[in-house]
C-alpha positions in Angstrom: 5.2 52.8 -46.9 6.3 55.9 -48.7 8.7 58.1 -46.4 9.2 55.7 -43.6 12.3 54.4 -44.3 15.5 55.9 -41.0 18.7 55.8 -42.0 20.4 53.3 -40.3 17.8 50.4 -40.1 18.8 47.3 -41.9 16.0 48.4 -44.4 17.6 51.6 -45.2 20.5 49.6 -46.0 18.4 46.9 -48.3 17.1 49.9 -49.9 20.3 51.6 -50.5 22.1 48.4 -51.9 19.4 47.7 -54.5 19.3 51.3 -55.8 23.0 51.2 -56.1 23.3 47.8 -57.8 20.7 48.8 -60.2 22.3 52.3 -60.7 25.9 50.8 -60.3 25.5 48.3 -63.2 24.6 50.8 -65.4 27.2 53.3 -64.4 30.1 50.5 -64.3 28.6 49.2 -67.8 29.4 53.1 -69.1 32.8 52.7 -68.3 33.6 49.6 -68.3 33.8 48.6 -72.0 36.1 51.6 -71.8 38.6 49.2 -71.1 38.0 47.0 -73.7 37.7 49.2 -76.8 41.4 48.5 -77.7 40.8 44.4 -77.9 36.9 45.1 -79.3 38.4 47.0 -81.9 40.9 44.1 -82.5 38.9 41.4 -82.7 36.0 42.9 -84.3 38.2 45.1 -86.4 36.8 48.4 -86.0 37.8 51.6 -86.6 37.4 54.8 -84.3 33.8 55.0 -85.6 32.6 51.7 -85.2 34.0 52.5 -81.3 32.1 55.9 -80.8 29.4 53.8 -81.9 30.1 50.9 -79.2 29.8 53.7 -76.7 27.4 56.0 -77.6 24.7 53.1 -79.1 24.7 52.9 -75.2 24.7 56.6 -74.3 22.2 57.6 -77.3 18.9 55.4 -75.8 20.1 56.1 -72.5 19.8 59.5 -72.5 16.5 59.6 -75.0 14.7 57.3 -72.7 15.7 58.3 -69.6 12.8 61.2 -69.6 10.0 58.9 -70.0 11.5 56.2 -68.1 11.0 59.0 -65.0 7.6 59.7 -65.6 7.0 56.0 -66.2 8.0 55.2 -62.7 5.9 58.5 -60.6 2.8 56.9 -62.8 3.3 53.0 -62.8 5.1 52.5 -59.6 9.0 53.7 -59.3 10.1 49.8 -58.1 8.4 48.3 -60.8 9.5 50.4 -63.2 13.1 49.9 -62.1 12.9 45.9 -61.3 12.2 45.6 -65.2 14.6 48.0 -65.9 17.2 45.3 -64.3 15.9 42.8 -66.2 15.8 44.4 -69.1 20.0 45.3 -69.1 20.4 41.9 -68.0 19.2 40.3 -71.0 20.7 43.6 -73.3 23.8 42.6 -71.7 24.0 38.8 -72.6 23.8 39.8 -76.2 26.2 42.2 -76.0 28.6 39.1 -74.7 27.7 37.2 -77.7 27.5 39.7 -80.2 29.3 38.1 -83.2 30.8 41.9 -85.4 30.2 45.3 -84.4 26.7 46.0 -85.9 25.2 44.1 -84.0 27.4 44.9 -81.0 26.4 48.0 -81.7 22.6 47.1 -81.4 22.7 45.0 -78.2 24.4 48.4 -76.9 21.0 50.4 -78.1 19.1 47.7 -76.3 21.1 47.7 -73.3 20.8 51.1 -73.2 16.9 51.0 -72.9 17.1 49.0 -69.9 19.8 51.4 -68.2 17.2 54.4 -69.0 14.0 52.5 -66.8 16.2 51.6 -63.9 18.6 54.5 -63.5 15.8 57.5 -62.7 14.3 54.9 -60.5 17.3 54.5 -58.2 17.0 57.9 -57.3 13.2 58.3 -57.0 12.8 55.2 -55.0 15.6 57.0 -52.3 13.3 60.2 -52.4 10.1 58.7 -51.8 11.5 56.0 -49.6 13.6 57.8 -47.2 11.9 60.4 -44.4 12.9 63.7 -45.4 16.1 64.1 -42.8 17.8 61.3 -43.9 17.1 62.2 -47.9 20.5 64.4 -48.2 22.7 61.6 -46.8 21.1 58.7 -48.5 21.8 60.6 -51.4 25.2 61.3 -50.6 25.8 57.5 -49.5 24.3 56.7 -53.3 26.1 59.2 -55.2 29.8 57.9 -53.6 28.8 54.2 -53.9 27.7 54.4 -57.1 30.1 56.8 -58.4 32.6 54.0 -57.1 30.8 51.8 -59.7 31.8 54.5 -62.6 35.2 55.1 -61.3 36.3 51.1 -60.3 35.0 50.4 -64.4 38.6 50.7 -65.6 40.0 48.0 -63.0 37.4 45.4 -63.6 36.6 46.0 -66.7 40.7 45.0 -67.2 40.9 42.1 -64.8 37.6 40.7 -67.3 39.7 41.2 -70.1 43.1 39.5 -68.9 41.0 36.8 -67.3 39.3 35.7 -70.8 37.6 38.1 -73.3 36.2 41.6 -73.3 32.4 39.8 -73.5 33.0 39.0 -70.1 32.8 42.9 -69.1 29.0 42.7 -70.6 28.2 39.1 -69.5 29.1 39.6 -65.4 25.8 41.9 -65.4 23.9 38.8 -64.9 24.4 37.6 -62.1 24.4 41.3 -60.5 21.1 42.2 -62.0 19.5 38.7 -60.5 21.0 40.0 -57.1 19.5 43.1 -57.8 15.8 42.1 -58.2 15.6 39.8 -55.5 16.3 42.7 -52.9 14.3 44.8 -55.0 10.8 42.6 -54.6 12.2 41.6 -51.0 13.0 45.4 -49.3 12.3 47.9 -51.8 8.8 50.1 -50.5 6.7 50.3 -53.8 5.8 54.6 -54.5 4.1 56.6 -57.4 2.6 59.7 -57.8 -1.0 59.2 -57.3 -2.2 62.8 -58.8 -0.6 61.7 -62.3 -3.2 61.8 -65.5 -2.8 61.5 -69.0 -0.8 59.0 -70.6 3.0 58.6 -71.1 4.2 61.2 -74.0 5.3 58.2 -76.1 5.7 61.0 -79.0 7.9 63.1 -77.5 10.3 60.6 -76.1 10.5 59.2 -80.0 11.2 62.4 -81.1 13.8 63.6 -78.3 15.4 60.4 -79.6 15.4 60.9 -83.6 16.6 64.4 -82.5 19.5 62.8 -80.2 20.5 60.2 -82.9 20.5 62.7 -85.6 22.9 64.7 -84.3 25.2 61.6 -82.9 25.2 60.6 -86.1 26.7 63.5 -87.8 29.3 63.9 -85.2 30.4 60.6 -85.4 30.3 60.3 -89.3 31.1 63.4 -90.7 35.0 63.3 -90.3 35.0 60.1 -92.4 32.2 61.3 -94.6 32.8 64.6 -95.2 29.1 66.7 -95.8 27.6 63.9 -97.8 23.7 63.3 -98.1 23.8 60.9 -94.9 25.4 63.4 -92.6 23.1 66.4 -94.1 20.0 64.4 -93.8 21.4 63.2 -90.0 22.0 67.0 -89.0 18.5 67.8 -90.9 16.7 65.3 -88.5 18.4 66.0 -85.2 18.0 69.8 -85.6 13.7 69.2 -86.6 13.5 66.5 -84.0 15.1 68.6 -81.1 12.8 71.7 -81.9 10.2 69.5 -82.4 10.4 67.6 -78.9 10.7 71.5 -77.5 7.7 72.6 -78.9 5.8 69.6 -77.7 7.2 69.6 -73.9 5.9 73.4 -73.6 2.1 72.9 -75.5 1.5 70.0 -74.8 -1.2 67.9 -72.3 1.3 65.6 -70.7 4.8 66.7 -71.5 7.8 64.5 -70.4 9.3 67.7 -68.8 6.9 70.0 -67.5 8.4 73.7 -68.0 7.3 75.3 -64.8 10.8 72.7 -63.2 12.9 75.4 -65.7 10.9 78.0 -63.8 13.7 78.1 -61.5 17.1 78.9 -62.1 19.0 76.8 -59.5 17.6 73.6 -61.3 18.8 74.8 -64.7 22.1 76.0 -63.9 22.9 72.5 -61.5 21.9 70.6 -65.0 23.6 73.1 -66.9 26.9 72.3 -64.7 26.3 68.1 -64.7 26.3 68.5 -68.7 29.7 70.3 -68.9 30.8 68.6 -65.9 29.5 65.0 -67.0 31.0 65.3 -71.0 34.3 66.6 -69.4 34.4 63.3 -67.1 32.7 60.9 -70.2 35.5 62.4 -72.5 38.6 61.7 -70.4 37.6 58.6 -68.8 37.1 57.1 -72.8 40.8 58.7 -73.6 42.8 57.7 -70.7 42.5 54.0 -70.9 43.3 53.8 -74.5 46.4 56.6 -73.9 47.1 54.5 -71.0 47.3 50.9 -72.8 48.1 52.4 -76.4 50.9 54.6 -75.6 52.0 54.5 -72.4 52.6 50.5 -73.0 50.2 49.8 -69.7 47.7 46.0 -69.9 44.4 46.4 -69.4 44.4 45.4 -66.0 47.3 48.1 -64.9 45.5 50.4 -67.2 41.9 50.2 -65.2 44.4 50.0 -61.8 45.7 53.5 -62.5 42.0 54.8 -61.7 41.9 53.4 -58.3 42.3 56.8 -56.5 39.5 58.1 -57.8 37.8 54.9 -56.5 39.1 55.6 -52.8 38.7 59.6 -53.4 34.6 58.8 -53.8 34.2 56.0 -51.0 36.0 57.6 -48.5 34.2 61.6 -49.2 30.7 61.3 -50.9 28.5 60.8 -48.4 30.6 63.5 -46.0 30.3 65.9 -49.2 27.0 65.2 -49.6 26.4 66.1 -45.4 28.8 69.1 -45.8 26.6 70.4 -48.4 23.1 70.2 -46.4 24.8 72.1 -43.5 26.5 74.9 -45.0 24.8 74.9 -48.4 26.0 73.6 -51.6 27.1 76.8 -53.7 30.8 76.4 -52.0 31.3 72.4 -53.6 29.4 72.9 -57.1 31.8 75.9 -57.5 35.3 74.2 -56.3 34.7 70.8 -57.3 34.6 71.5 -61.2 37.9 74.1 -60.4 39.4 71.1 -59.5 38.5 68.6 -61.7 39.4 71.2 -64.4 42.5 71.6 -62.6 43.4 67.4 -63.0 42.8 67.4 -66.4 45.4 69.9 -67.2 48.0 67.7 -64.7 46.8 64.4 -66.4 48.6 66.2 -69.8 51.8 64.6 -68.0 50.9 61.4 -69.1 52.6 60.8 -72.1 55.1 57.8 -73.5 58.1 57.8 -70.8 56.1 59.1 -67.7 56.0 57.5 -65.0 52.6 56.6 -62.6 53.9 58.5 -59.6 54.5 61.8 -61.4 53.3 61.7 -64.9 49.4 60.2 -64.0 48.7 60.1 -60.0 48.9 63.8 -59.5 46.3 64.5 -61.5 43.8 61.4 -61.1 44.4 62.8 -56.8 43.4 66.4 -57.7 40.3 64.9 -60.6 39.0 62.5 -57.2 39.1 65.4 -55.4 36.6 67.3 -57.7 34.2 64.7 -58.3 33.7 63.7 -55.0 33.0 67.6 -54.2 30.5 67.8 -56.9 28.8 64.8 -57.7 26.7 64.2 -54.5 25.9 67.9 -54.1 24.6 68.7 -57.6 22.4 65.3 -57.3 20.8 66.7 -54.3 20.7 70.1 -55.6 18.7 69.2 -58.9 16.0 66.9 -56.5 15.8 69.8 -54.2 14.8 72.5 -56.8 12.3 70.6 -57.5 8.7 69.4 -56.1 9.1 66.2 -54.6 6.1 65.3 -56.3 8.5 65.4 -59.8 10.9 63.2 -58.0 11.0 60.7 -61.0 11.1 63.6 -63.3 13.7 65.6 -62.1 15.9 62.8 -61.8 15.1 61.9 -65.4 16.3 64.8 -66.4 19.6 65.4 -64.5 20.2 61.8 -65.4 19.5 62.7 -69.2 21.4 65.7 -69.0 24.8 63.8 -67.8 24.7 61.1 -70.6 23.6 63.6 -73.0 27.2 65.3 -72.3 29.1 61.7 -72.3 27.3 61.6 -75.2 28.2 64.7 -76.9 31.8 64.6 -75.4 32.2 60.9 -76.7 31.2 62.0 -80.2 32.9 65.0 -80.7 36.3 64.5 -79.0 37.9 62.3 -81.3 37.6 64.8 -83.9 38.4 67.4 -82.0 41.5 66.1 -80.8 42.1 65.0 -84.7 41.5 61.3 -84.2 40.3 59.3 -87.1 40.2 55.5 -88.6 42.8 53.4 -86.5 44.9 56.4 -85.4 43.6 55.6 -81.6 46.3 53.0 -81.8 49.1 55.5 -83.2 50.8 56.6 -79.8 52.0 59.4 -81.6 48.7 60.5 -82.9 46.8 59.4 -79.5 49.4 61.5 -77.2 48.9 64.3 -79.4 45.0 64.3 -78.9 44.8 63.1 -75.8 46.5 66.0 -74.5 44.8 68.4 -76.8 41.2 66.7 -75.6 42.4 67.2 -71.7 42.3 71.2 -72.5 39.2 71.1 -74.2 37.7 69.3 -71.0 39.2 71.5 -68.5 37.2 74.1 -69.8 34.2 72.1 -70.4 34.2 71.9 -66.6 35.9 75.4 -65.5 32.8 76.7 -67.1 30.6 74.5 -65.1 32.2 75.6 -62.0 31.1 79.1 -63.0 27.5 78.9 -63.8 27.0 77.1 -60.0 27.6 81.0 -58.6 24.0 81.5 -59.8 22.6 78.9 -57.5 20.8 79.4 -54.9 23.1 78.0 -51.6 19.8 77.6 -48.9 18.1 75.0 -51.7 19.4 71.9 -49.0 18.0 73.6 -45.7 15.0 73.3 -43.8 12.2 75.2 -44.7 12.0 78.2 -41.8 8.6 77.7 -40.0 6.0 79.8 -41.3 8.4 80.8 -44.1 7.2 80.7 -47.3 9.1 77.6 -49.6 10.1 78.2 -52.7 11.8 75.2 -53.8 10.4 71.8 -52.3 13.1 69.4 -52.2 15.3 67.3 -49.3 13.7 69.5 -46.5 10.4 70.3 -48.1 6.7 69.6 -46.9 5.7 66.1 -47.0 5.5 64.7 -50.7 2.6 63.6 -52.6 3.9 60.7 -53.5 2.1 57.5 -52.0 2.4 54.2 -51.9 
């Protein structure tokens, strides 16, 4: 039942509500607890470290897993793989609401994180395989604006959740959204994997991509409080070894979680190249601007998450058009203007400092930031699954999906220091205001440079194959897939 699905059937739409439930929850769970660092670190008395950790526990198995968890679904059966990855963050995220101190906060993050890495490749594959190939582009837009809804809207109800009772009731309302999630799943969901798969799952590299990752989390994160003591040496020792190691095994060996020939073409490394500077830009903001909202522009958590709303309309009202717009005329135009802009509302949201007001010290540049992201996002999504044979559908989201919380990632652990944050200073709005404004220029950058690389890409990647033309990158418009049900 693999590539049968029309847009605009009632099962289209079952299929397109699962995927972004599944892929929501773990996108509004990202930013949600954004929100709540301020009364987590409170409560649980934690300083800027122990909230780094909070967010990049998540972000750290996340983006390890996320490879495998690709390759898991082409070779076990993409719905499968994703119905247990909703499960899975359920159950993560009830410990998370109970978690008594910020270890093991910390550690129900890790685990929720697992479960956001098997279901959030998934959403994607199951749209590629599902969908016939005309409809692919637009499902993806319609996905990418929905569910980047879910990443923008965080804020708000991650504040209403606070206000209403406690900051475990940001983690514990995944619940009863992950049970929705898995009854549509089983119910509508067509089940698809790649039937010329062999081998076995590269378990290895996947540990080691992840002792890499964590290693050099670790010495970001600690290093300003520890100075280059033998923790942070040995951390930097074994993130260096275990990224070169998980290199040298993805190009010799059998079964690797990434096979090289997808680097063989430049459009799909420069789009990933853009979602990492593009995707730490956003990651490092979003974390700043709800605590420089609540800590020093006075705002509760409720008006704090509010403030975002734009961006929430900005991505409803234009993903799916952006993601149309990009099909017809080619996507080079957005993946180069959309960063532009969103570097350009990062240097407006500077303006929002203790005495601004909302209209001219914050909106401006939240208007100009929506307008970026909803240029970008759907297009570099289909881009990536476009350069790429459908038959690696699981694995190209994987790794587009890897690369953007590897920048959150990097972005989350590097900022604060950057911006010469440290201990309890986050709730100094002297010492915030300062770094908050000197992060928004580092961002700008990040993403100005993003903006730049998409020049290289190729702008036919989203159109039909001519026929008789020879097709060098299989992707919305390709030849049928191998992928059967």
């Amino acid at each position: 039942m693999a590539n049968t699905v029309q847009w605009g059937t009632a099962r289209a739409r079952a299929v397109l509500a699962t995927t972004i439930l599944g892929s929501g929850m773990a996108m509004l769970d990202s930013t949600i607890v954004n929100v709540a660092l301020p009364r987590i670190g409170a409560e649980l008395r934690a300083d800027i470290a122990g909230l780094q950790w909070t967010l990049d526990g998540y972000l750290l198995s996340l983006a390890s897993l996320i490879l495998v968890a690709g390759s898991l679904g082409d070779r076990y059966g993409r719905r499968r793989v994703f119905t247990f990855g909703v499960v899975w963050f359920g159950a993560a995220s009830l410990l998370c609401g109970l978690a008594p101190n910020t270890g093991l906060l910390v550690a129900a993050r890790v685990l929720q994180g697992i479960g956001g890495a098997l279901l959030t490749p998934g959403s994607l594959a199951i749209i590629q395989s599902a969908f016939v190939r005309d409809d692919r582009a637009r499902a993806i837009g319609a996905w990418s604006g929905l569910a980047g809804v879910a990443t923008a809207v965080g804020p708000l109800v991650g504040g209403l959740l606070v206000q209403v009772w406690s900051w475990r009731l940001a983690f514990l309302v995944n619940l009863p959204v992950a049970a929705v999630c898995v009854w549509l799943a089983r119910r509508y969901v067509p089940e698809s994997r790649d039937e010329e798969v062999t081998g076995h799952p590269n378990v290895l590299g996947s540990v080691v991509g992840a002792l890499g990752l964590a290693g050099i989390t670790g010495a970001l994160v600690e290093a300003p409080t520890r100075g280059a003591d033998a923790v942070v040496v040995a951390a930097v020792v074994v993130g260096v070894v275990g990224l070169t190691a998980f290199v040298v095994l993805q190009r010799r060996g059998r079964d690797p979680l990434v096979p090289p020939r997808l680097f063989g073409n430049r459009t799909f490394v420069l789009a990933n190249a853009l979602t990492f500077l593009v995707y730490a830009a956003l990651g490092g903001v979003m974390v700043l601007m709800v605590l420089q909202l609540q800590v020093s522009l006075g705002y509760s958590p409720t008006a704090a998450g509010l403030a975002s709303l734009p961006i929430t309309v900005i991505m409803l009202v234009l993903s799916a058009r952006s993601g149309r717009l990009a099909q017809r005329i080619g996507p080079r135009t957005q993946l180069v203007v959309g960063p532009l802009l969103v570097a350009v509302g990062m240097f407006l949201l500077r303006r929002a400092e203790p005495g601004a007001g909302y209209f001219d010290g914050v909106l401006p540049g939240l208007l100009v930031f929506g307008f970026g992201l909803a240029a970008v996002v759907a297009p570099v999504t289909a881009t990536v699954l476009a350069a790429a044979p459908d038959r690696y559908a699981g694995v190209a989201s994987g790794v587009n999906n890897a690369v953007a919380r590897t920048g959150s990632l990097v972005a989350v652990a590097t900022l604060p220091t950057v911006a010469g944050l440290s201990g309890a200073q986050y709730a100094d709005p002297a010492a915030l205001t300062a770094g908050w404004q000197t992060a928004l220029l580092v961002c700008a950058v990040a993403a100005a440079v993003g903006g730049l690389l998409a020049l290289g890409t190729d702008n036919d990647v989203l159109r039909p194959r001519q026929p008789g033309g020879e097709c060098h990158t299989c992707g919305v418009d390709a030849p049928p897939p191998r992928v059967r049900t």
